[in-house]
N, C-alpha and C positions, 0 to 999 in steps of 0.2 A: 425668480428661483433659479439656481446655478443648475448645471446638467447634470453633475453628479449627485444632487437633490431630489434628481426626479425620478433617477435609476433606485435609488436605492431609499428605501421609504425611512432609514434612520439617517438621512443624510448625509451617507458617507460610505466609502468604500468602505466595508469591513476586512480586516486582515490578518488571516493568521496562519502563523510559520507552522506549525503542527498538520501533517496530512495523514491521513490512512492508505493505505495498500490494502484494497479488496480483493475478494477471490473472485477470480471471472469466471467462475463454472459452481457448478453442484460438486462435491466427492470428496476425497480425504486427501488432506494436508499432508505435502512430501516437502519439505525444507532443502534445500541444497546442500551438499555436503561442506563441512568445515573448512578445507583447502580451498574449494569455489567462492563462499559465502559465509563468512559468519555469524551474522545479525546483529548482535547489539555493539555497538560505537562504532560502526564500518562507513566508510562513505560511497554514498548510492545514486548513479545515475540515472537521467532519463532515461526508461527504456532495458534496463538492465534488466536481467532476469534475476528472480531474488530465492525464487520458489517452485515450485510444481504441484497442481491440483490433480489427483487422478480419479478423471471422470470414467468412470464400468472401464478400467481398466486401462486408459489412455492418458496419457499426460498432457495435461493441460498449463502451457506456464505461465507464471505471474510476473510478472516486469512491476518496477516503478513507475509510476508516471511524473515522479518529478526528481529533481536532485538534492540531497542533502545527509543527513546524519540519522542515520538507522538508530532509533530508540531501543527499541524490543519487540519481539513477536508477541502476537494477542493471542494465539492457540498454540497447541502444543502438534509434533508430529503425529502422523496418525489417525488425529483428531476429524470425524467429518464435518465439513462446513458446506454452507449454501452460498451460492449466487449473490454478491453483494458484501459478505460479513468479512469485517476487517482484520486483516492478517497480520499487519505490521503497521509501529509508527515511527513515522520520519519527524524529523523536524530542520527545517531553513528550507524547505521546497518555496 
């Protein structure tokens, strides 16, 4: 059996360019403003800040964690979201 056989129980790396941008906190979705950040067809680095979550009042930011082509936002401004739930899709990360 090959090693990449044995990582992975379909035999094979699975691979795909589509990622999510979660929110890393609790509270409600602040977007970056449109001269900062656009969002849809923008291109997004590692590490980039894309968003802001405001946890009881604190700003919490959201970075990418990979690089490629801003799809669309999943929530609208405003909006509260939890811990985990995805904000935006990239695609070529």
């Amino acid at each position: 059996m090959l090693e990449t056989e044995m990582a992975h129980p379909l035999g094979f790396e699975p691979s795909m360019r589509e990622k999510l941008i979660v929110s890393p906190a609790d509270g409600r979705f602040v977007p970056l403003p449109p001269e900062v950040f656009t969002t849809e067809g923008e291109w997004v680095e590692a590490d980039q800040p894309v968003a802001n979550v405001l946890n009881g009042g604190t700003p919490v930011v959201v970075h990418s964690h990979c690089r490629g082509w801003m799809m669309g936002m999943l929530v609208m401004p405003g909006q509260p979201v939890r811990r985990g739930e995805a904000l935006f899709w990239v695609w070529g990360c």
